[in-house]
Structures are given as C-alpha cells and as structure tokens.
ZAMARGU-4260 file (C-alpha; in steps of 0.2 Angstrom, whole numbers, plus 5000, padded with zeros to 4 digits):
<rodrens>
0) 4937/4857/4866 | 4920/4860/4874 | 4914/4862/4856 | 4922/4847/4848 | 4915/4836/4862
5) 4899/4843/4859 | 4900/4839/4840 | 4893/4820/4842 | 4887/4810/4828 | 4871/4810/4821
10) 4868/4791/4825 | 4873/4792/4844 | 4862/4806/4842 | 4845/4797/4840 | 4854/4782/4849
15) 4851/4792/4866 | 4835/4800/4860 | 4828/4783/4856 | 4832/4777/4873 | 4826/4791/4881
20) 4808/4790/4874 | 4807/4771/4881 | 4810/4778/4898 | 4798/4789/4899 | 4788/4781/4915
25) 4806/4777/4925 | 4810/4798/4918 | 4795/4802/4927 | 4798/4794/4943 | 4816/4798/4944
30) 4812/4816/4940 | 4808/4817/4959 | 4821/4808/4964 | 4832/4821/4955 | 4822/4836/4961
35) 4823/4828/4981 | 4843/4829/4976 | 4843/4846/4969 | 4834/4855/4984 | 4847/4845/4997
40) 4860/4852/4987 | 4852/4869/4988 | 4851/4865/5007 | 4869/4864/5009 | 4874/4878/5002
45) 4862/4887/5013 | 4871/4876/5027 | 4889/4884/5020 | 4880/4902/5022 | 4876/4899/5037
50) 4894/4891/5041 | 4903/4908/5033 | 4891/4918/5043 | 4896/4909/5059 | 4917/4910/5056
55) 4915/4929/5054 | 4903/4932/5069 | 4904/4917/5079 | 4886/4915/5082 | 4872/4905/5071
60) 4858/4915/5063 | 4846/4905/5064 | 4852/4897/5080 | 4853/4880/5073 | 4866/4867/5074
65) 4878/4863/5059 | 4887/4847/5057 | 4900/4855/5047 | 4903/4869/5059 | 4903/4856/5072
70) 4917/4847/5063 | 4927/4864/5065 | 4924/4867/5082 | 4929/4852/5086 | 4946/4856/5075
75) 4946/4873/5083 | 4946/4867/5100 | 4963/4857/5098 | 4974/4872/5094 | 4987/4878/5104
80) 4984/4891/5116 | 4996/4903/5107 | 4982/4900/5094 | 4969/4902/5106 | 4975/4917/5113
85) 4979/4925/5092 | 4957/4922/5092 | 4956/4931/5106 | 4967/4946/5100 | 4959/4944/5086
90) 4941/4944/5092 | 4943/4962/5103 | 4949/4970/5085 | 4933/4982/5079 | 4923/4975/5064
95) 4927/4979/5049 | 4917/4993/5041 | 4903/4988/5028 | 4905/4991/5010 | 4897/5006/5005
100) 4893/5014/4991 | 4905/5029/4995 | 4920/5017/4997 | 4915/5009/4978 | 4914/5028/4971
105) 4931/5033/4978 | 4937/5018/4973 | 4932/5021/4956 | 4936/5041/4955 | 4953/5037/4953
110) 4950/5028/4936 | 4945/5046/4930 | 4960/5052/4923 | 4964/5037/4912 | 4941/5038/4907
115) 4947/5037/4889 | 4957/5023/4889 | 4945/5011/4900 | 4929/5019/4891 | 4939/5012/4873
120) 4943/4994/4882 | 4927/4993/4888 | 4921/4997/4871 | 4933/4981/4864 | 4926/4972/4876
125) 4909/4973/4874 | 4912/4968/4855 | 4923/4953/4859 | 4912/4947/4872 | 4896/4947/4859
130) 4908/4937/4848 | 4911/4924/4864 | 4892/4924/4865 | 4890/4921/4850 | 4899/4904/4847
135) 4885/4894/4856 | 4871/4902/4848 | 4883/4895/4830 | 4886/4878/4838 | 4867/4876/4838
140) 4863/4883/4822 | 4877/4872/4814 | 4871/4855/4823 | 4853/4860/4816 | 4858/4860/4800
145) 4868/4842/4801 | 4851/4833/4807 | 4837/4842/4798 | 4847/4843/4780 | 4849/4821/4783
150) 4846/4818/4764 | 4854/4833/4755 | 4870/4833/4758 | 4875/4847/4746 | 4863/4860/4754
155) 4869/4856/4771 | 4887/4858/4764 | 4883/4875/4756 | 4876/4881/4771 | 4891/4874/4783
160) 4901/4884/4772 | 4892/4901/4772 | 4889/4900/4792 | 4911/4896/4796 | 4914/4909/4782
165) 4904/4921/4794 | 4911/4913/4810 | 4929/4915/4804 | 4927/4935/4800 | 4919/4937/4816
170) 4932/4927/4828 | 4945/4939/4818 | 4937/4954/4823 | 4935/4947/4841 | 4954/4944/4843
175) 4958/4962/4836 | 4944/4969/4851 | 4953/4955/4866 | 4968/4964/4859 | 4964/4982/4861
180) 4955/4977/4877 | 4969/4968/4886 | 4982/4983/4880 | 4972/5001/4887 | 4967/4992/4900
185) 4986/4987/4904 | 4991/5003/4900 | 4977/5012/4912 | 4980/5001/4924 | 5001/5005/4926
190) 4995/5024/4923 | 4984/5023/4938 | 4996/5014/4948 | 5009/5027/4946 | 5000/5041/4949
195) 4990/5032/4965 | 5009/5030/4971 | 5014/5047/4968 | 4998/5051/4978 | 5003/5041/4993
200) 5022/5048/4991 | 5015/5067/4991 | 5005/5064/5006 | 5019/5055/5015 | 5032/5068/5013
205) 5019/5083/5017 | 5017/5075/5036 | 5025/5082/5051 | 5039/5075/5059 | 5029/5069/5073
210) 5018/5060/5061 | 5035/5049/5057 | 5040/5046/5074 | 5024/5032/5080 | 5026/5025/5061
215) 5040/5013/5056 | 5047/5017/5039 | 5043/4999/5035 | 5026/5000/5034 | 5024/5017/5026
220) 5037/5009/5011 | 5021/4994/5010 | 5007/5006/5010 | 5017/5014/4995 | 5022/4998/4986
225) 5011/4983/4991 | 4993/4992/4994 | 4994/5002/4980 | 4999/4989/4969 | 4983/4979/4974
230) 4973/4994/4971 | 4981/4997/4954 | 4978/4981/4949 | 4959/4980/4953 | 4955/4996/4945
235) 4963/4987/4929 | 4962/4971/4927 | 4950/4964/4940 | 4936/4979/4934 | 4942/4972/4915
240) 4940/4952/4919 | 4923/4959/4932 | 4915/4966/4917 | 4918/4953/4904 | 4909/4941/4916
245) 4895/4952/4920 | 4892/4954/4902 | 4890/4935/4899 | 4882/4931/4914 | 4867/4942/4905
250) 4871/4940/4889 | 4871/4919/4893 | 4856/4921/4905 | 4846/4931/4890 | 4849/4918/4878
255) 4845/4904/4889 | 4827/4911/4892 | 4828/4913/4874 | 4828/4898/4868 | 4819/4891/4884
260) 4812/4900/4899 | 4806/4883/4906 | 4823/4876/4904 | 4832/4891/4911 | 4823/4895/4927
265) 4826/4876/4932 | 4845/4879/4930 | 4846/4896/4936 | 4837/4891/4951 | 4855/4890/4964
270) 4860/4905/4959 | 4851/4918/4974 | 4855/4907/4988 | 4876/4908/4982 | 4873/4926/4979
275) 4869/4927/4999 | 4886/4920/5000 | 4893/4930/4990 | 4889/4945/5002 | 4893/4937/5017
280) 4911/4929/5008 | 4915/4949/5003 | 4914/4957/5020 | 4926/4942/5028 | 4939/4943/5015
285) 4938/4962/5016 | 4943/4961/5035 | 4956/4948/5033 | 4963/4958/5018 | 4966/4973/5031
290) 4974/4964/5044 | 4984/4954/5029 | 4991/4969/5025 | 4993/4977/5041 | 5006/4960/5044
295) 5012/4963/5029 | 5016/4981/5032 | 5024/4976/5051 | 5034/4961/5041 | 5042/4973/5029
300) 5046/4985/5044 | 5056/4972/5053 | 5067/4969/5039 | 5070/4985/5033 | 5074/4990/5048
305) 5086/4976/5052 | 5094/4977/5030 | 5097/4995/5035 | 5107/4992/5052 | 5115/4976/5046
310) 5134/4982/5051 | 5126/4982/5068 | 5120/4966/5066 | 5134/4958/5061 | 5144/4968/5074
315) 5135/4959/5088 | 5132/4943/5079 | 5113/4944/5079 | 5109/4935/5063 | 5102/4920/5069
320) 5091/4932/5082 | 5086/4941/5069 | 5082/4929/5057 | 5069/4922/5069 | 5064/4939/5074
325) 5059/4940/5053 | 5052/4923/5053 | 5039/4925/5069 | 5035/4943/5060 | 5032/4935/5044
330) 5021/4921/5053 | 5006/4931/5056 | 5006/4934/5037 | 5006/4915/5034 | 4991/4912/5048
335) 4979/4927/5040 | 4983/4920/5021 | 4977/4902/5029 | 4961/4912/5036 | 4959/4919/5017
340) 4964/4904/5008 | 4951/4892/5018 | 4938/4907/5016 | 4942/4907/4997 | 4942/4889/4997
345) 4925/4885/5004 | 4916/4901/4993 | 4926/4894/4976 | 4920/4876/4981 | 4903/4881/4984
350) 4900/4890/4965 | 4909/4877/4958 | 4895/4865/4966 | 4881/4875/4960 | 4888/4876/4942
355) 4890/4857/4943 | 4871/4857/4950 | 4866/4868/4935 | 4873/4857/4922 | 4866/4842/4928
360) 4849/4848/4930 | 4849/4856/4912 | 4856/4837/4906 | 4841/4831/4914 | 4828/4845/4909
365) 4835/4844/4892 | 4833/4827/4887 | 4816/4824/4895 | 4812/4842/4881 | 4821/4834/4867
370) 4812/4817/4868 | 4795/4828/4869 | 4802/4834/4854 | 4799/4854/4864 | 4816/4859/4858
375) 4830/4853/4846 | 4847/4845/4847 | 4855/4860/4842 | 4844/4872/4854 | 4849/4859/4870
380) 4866/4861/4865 | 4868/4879/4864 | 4860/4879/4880 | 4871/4870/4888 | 4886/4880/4882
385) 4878/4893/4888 | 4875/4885/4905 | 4895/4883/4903 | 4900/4900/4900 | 4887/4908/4912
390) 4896/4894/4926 | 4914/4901/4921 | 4908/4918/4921 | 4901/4916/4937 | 4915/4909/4946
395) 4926/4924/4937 | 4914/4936/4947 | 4918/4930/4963 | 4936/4931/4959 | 4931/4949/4953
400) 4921/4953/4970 | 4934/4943/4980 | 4948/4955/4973 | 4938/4971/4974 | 4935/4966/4993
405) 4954/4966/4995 | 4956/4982/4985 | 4944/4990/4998 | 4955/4984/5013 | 4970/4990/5005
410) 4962/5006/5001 | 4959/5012/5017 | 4975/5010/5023 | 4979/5022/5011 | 4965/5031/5010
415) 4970/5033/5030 | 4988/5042/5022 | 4979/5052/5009 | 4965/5061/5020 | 4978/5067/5033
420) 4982/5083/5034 | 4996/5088/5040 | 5001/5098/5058 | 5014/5108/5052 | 5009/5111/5033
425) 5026/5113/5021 | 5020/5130/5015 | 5008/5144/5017 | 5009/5157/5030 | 5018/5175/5031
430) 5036/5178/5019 | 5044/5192/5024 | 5054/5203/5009 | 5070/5204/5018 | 5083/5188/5024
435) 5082/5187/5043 | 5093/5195/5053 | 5094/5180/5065 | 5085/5187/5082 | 5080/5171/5090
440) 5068/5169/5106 | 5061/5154/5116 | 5045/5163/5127 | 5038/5152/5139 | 5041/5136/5130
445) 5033/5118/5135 | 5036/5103/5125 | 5033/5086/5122 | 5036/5075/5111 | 5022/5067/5101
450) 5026/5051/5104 | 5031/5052/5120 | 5017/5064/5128 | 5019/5056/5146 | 5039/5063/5145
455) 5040/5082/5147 | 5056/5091/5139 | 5052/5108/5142 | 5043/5119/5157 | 5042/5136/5154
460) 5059/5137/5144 | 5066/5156/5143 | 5081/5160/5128 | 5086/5175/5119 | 5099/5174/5104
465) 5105/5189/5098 | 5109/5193/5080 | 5127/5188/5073 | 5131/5181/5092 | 5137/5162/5094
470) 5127/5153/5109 | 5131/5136/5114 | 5121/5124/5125 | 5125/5113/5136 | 5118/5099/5148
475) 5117/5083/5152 | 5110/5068/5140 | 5092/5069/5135 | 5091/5087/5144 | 5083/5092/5126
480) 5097/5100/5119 | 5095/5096/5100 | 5074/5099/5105 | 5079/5117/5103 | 5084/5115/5086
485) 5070/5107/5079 | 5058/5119/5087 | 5066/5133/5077 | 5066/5124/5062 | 5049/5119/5068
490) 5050/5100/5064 | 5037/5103/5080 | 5027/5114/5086 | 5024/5118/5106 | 5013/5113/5117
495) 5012/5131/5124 | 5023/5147/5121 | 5030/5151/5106 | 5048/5153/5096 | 5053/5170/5088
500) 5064/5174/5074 | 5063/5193/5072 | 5049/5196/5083 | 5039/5185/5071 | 5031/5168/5080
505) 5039/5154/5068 | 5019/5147/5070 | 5017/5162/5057 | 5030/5161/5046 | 5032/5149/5028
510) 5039/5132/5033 | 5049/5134/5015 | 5057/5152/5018 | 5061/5151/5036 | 5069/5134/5034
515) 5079/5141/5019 | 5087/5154/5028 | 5093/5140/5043 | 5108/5129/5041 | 5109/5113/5048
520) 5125/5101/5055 | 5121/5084/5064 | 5131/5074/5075 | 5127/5061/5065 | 5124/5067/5047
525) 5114/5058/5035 | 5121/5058/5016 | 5108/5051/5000 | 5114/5037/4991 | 5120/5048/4977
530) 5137/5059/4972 | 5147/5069/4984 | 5140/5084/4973 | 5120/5079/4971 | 5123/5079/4990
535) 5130/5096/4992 | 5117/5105/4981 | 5104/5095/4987 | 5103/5111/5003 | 5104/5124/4988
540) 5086/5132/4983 | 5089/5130/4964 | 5105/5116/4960 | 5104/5120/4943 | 5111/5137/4945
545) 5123/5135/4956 | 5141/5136/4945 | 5155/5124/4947 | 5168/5137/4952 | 5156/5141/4966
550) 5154/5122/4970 | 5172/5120/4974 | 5172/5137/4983 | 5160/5130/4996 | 5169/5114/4996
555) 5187/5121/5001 | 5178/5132/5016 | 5171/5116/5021 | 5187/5108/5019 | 5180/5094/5007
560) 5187/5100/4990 | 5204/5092/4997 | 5198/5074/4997 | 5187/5076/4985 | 5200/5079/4970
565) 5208/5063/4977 | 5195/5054/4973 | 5198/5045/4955 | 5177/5051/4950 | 5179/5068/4960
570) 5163/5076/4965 | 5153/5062/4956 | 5159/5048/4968 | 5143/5040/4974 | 5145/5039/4993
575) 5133/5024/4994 | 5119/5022/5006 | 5118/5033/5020 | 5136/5037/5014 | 5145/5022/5021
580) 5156/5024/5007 | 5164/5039/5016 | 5176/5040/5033 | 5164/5049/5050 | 5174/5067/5045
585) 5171/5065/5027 | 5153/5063/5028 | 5153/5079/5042 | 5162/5090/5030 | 5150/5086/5014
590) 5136/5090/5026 | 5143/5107/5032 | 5145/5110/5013 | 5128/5106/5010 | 5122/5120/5023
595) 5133/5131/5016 | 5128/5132/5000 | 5112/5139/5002 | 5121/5154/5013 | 5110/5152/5028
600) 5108/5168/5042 | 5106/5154/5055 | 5118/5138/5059 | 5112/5126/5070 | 5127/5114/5077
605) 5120/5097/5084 | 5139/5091/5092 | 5144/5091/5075 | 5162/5086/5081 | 5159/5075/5097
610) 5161/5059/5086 | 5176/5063/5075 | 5196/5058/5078 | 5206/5072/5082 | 5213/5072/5063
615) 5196/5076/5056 | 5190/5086/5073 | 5203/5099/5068 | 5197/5101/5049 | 5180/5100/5054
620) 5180/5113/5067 | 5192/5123/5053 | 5178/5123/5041 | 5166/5127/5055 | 5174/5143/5061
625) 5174/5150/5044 | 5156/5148/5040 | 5150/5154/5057 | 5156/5171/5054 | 5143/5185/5052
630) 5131/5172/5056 | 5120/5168/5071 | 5125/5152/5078 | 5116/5141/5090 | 5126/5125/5094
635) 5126/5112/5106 | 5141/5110/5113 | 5153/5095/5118 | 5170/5100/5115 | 5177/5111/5125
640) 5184/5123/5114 | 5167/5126/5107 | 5162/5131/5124 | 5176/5145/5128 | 5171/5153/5111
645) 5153/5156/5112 | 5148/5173/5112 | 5135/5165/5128 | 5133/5147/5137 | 5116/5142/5142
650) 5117/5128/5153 | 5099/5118/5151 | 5093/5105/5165 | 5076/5099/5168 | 5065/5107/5156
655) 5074/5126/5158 | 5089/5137/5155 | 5096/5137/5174 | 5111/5147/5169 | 5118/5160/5156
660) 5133/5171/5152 | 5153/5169/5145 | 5164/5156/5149 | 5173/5165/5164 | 5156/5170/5173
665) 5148/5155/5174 | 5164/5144/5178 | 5168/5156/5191 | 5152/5154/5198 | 5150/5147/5215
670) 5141/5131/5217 | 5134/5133/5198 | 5129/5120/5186 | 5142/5124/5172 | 5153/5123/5184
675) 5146/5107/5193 | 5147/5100/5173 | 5167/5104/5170 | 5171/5098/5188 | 5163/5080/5182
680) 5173/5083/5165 | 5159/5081/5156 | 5167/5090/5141 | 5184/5086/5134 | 5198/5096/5128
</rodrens>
C-alpha cells in the first residue's frame, strides 16, 4: 500500500514541484517556523524523560517542574488509601538490579545448544531483510525512469520490464529466507524452552524438603510454566524480530546518508533523546516485570492450592469465600499490568511521535531539495520509504528491548531456583557393600524445623533401635513423633547431634542407597494420579524388572491383590489424583505394597491405621504384621494393639525420650507418663 500510494502521477508530480518553486520566499520564512516546531517537540520528549525518570524514582533530575507530571500527581493524590498504602509497600521494596552485561550473556548462553539453528535463521534473515531493503532503493529507480524517459516510452517500457523481472526473482528468494527464518527460529525457540523447563524441574526436585516447606507449590508450578515460557520466547522470537529491526535500522539509516547526508541528519535528529528513554523505559519495565510475576506466581498458588482441596471446599461451603480470596489475589496482577501498560503506553506513544516528527521534516527538507533540483523524485521517495521502514523498525526495537526487559525479570526468579544448591544433596557420599542390618541411634539430637526456627522439637533427644526389634513411639500431638522418621530418612538434617544407622552418621551416608533400604507407611498416604501398579513399582529401584507373579505376590501380603482382581481394569485401574478414586484402606494397602516391593531392612509406620474403619484396620494391620517380620521397625503408634506388640515403647514429650521399656513395665510404672497417657485413653483398642 505504502508503495502504491507513493506511485503518483507524473502531472501531479510537477503540479506540486511547480508550486513549490513559487514559494520559495514564504519556504524560507516558514522553514523557521517549522524548525521553532521541531525543537518543541524534541523538548517534550525530553519532558516525558524526565516524567519516566520521576514515576520510577519519584524525584526530578533536574529539579524542574513538569506539567504533565503535575497532572499525575494531582491524579495520584485522589486514590484510595488502600492505593496509597500499595505505593508505600511498594516504595520499601529494594530496586531492581541494573541490567548488566553478565545478566544479557546468561541470558543468551542458553541459546547455545540450538547455535546451529539460530546461526541458519539469522543467515535467512539477513538475506530477507537486504531484500525488504531493497524495495525502496527499486521504488526510486523505477519512478526515475517514468520522469526522465517522458518522450520514449518504449525504452522506459523495456527498462520497467527488466528491473520487475529482477524484483520478482528477488521477492521469491526473500519469501523462501522469511520462511527458513520463521521455522528454526520456531523450532529453536520450543527446544530452548523445553530443555530451560527441564532445567528448572531438575533443580526443583534436587532441593531439600525444607526448601518446600517456606515455598507454596503454586508458585514453583509458575516459575516452571509462565517464566520460562517468557524466557523461551525472547530467546526466539523477540532476538528474531530484535535483529530484523536492527538490521534495517542500519541498513535504512546507510541508505539515507546515501542518497542524502543533509537530508538524513535533519530526520535522524530525535532519535538520541528517545534513546535516553529507551534506557530509562527498560529498567521500569524490568521491575514491574518481577513483581508481575511475583503476583502472578502468588495468584497461581491460591488457586492451586484451593482446585487441590476443593472436597474441603465444598464441604464447608467456602466457594464464594474462596472465589473472592482468587479474585483480591488476582487483583495485584491486574494493578502491576496497569503500571506496565501506562509505562508501555507513554514509551510506545512517544517513538511513535518521533517517527511522525521524522517524516514531516524529511516531507519538508525533501521538497525544498527537489525544487533546488538537489535531488530527484525518485531519490526523495526512496527516502522516505526508508524513513518509513527505519520508523517501524524502531518501534519493533523497543518491543524488542521491552520484551528482553521482561525476560530478564523472569529470569531471575529462575535463575534464583537454578543457582541453588541444595542442603541435603540427592547423592554423593559413602555406599556401604552390604544391606543394613538396621541399628538405628538418635545421639544428642536438636531439631528444628526450617520453617519454624523459633519452635524447638528436639533437646538433646536420646534412642537406640536395635536390629530386627519393633519400637513404637508414643506422645502427645505435635511431641515430633513422625520428626523421627524424617530425620532418619534425612528429609532434614539436625541442628546438633547426629542419627546412626550401623554406627554410620546418615550425614555420611548416599541419600539414594540409605533411603532404598527404608520403607515408608503414612497416615495419610499419597497415591500418583496413575494405575494401582505404576503406583506400586513406583518404591521398587528398577520397575522394569520386577515380574508379574512377583507383583501379585506383594500385593496379597499386602492384602491388595484381593480388591484389585475386582476391579473390571485390574492392576491398571488409574486411582485418580491423589488416589481419590480409592476407599482410605485401599489407598493404605497399595502404599504398604509400594514399600514392600523394594524389600526394605527398615519400616517406618506413621499411624498407618489410626484413620481406617475397623473393616480395613484389620486387613491393614494383617498385611502389616507380615511384612514387619525380620525387619526393624520404628512405628508411631495409636492403636493400642500396636502398642502391647512393640518389642520397646518410648514415650516422647517435650523435646526428649522420658520413658522406655515393654508394655508391662512402663504401665506398671508409678506416676509414669505411659501410664499418665493410657489413664487419659489416649489410645484406643
């Protein structure tokens, strides 16, 4: 279309040139009038600098007043005070860090694998973007020929011909070169994506338990999705569209001087002052891009935390509650996208002034040249095509650095994931030959939790387990009975003294083999989203090799193989999410398989019958009895017949092991706190 406009008669032509040379005198006269214009216009955008400057650090450079920023602050200061108070939160946040070159190079480090890919669409798109380049520089050519070949109409034809044949064959190879660009950049662009997401899954799942606790699941699932989506995306097709405008902005702005240096300096004249902008613009939308995310992230963990517990929910008739509760999270999104949108708005706005400001004054430059007769028609309009391409090339750069800003605030939430290494690492350390023989000590013990360091669960906590022997612990709620467990399978570490398994500190042993040889039973176990068997196997070292004959042996010791055969899809049944497909025994017999199959030396019980009917207490505790033969057990107890047949009770209160012994000694025990426990009926039969 620009073309076709641009493709005037020749008669209208001289019509306008005519007229120009007439008005030559008021030309010169207005030609300051027009320059008094172009430098208040170059003024303002300075002004808008300066407004930017002052919306991101609330102070004025130059200590000057601003009308516009005036007209803000007078919005500003009729907010609400819930609005008033946001600026304030808003305002204690630490500034944003710079961008750096380091940042840029890390950035750009993870386009390395797919090097061979980008390096070929760069290639297309340094061909297809000579052919853009080239169609003003053709324009010009073709319009010179239609007004200096007047009288020989044949010649001009002749030559019209030859240059479209040659235009033709070189818009064909330019289509071919947007096509391979568009596709490996595509393809690099998913490639980078997916591995940048198996990064950030890698690095999620190597943390320590305590890393989970102070982080929501929410927010880690938008790092992993959202974040590195935005990443992926501007190491693809933002770098793609960045460098395509880069290249015409010089390829444009060398052909200009070209053709007229004069000419080009006059409209290339606003383009430092938007550049300062431009600087400015990137810092503020990279600090809103954090915090955008950071909502986002907080967002995402309201409702995934509320989707996942929706029977609870519904069983208290929270809906409404919660949908407010999404809503006010979701809010702060909405506000920090207005904060980008009006930033995006005023920096968009502005380049598109200054391309408006570069047109007119090459319209004006231009004509008072061609009716000097300096330069021709067909040089004025390739010029200003030019000017054209270099404006939409201009605005696509600060999409391209407005994107890149927001890749680097989404980056360092990940790069915050990525960097971390973890507490308690998930290898590495000593393997002994031989299986444990199940010798477990607490020495000296002091524990917190990571997330509650202020709430002390252990002082000096003494325990010895023999070998083959079944110890049950009681106490009351909270006394940091199930603590025990996880210190052995060292989902924590200590703060001081140290857990022994065969005289070896746990500290020293591999994470992988010592957690192999331990079998673990929940109160509340947790079953994947998958088939009754892929749950199973899921404990065994190597599921592949485990047989079916030996599947269904460890499914009728843990009494599962019995409802499982009902079942019209047998071991393939999908239990649904968190198995809510399957009855509260169910689920507790699949998980006691689950142990099972990997034929632990150690089982640790967490009350895995305390939440069961009587029905399913019995073939739990069935399967339970068989599998803890020969093994050492360590189970925390509720049910009193769990209780009478521990080899040991260790009663635990406040922070310690008060008592120990059999059943008989310590319920004989005068004044004791087993027996303080059973006279309170804290157990049941």
């Amino acid at each position: 279309m620009i073309i076709y406009s641009l493709l005037i008669s020749k008669n209208s032509c001289l019509t306008v040139l005519n007229h120009a040379r007439h008005l030559n005198v008021k030309l010169g006269t207005k030609k300051c009038i027009l320059i008094r214009n172009f430098n208040s216009m170059s003024q303002k955008v300075n002004q808008s600098k300066t407004y930017i400057s002052v919306n991101v650090n609330g102070t004025d450079k130059n200590g000057q007043s601003n009308k516009f920023l005036g007209l803000f602050r007078r919005q500003a200061s009729n907010k609400s005070k819930s609005e008033k108070s946001k600026v304030e939160v808003e305002a204690k946040t630490p500034k944003e860090p710079r961008f750096n070159k380091s940042d840029f190079k890390r950035l750009l480090a993870l386009a390395k694998p797919e090097k061979c890919r980008i390096i070929s669409a760069i290639c297309f798109l340094l061909v297809s973007s000579t052919v853009t380049m080239a169609v003003p520089f053709s324009l010009g050519k073709v319009l010179d020929i239609i007004y200096t070949n007047t009288e020989d109409f044949e010649e001009a034809k002749s030559k019209l011909n030859k240059v479209c044949g040659i235009l033709l064959c070189v818009f064909v190879l330019g289509g071919i070169c947007n096509f391979g660009r568009v596709y490996f950049m595509s393809i690099a662009g998913y490639r980078m994506t997916q591995a940048l997401r198996t990064k950030v899954f890698d690095s999620i799942v190597k943390q320590e338990q305590g890393w989970f606790d102070k982080r929501p699941t929410g927010e880690l699932i938008n790092r992993l999705s959202a974040d590195t989506q935005v990443v992926g995306q501007a190491l693809s097709q933002n770098i793609s569209d960045g460098l395509r405008s880069t290249v015409m902005v010089f390829a444009g702005t060398g052909m200009m001087f070209y053709m007229s240096p004069k000419l080009a300096l006059v409209g290339l004249a606003i383009v430092p002052p938007v550049a300062g902008v431009a600087v400015i613009y990137g810092r503020y939308v990279r600090g809103i891009s954090r915090r955008l995310q950071d909502s986002l992230a907080d967002a995402t963990k309201v409702a995934e935390e509320k989707i996942s517990n929706m029977r609870t929910v519904k069983a208290f008739a929270q809906e409404p509650r919660e949908m407010d509760r999404y809503r006010h999270s979701i809010k702060e999104v909405l506000n920090l996208g207005y904060l980008e949108s009006r930033a995006r708005a005023i920096f968009y706005g502005m380049t598109g002034f200054s391309g408006h400001v570069i047109i007119i004054s090459v319209l004006y430059y231009g004509g008072v040249m061609v009716s000097s007769k300096e330069i021709s028609v067909g040089h004025l309009s390739s010029f200003l095509l030019y000017a054209a391409y270099i404006g939409v090339s201009v605005g696509g750069l600060s999409s391209f650095y407005s994107e890149l800003n927001r890749s680097l605030g989404a980056a360092q939430r990940i790069w915050e994931i990525v960097d971390r290494s973890p507490a308690i690492p998930i290898k590495g350390g000593f393997t002994p030959i031989t299986d444990p023989e199940g010798h477990i000590e607490y020495k000296g013990v002091k524990f917190c939790y990571p997330s509650r360091q202020d709430v002390e669960i252990f002082t000096d906590l003494e325990l010895n387990i023999a070998p083959g022997k079944m110890v049950a612990v009681v106490g009351p709620s909270g006394s940091g009975k199930s603590t025990l467990a996880a210190l052995l399978l060292r989902l924590y570490d200590p703060q001081d003294g140290s857990v022994y398994l065969d005289g070896h500190n746990v500290r020293d042993l591999d994470p992988g083999w010592l957690r192999k040889h331990i079998g673990t039973v929940s109160q509340e176990p947790v079953l994947f989203s998958s088939s009754i068997r892929e749950n199973i196997l899921y404990g065994a070292e190597n599921p592949d090799q485990i047989t079916e004959e030996e599947l269904i042996r460890v499914a009728k010791e843990a009494n599962v193989y019995e409802f499982v055969k009902q079942l019209p899809d047998g071991f393939d049944t999908v239990v649904g999410e968190r198995g809510v497909m399957l009855s509260g025994g169910q689920k507790q017999r699949v998980a006691i398989a689950r142990a099972l199959i990997k034929n632990p030396r150690i089982l640790l019980l967490d009350e895995a019958t305390s939440a069961l009917d009587a029905q399913s207490e019995r073939l739990v505790q069935e399967a339970l009895e068989r599998i803890m033969q020969g093994r050492t057990v360590l189970t925390i107890a509720h049910r009193l017949s769990t209780i009478q047949n521990a080899d040991t009770i260790a009663v635990l209160q406040d922070g310690q092991i008060i008592e120990q012994g059999n059943y008989q000694q310590l319920l004989n025990k005068e004044n004791g706190a087993f027996r303080e426990l059973m006279k309170h009926q804290t157990f049941q039969s």
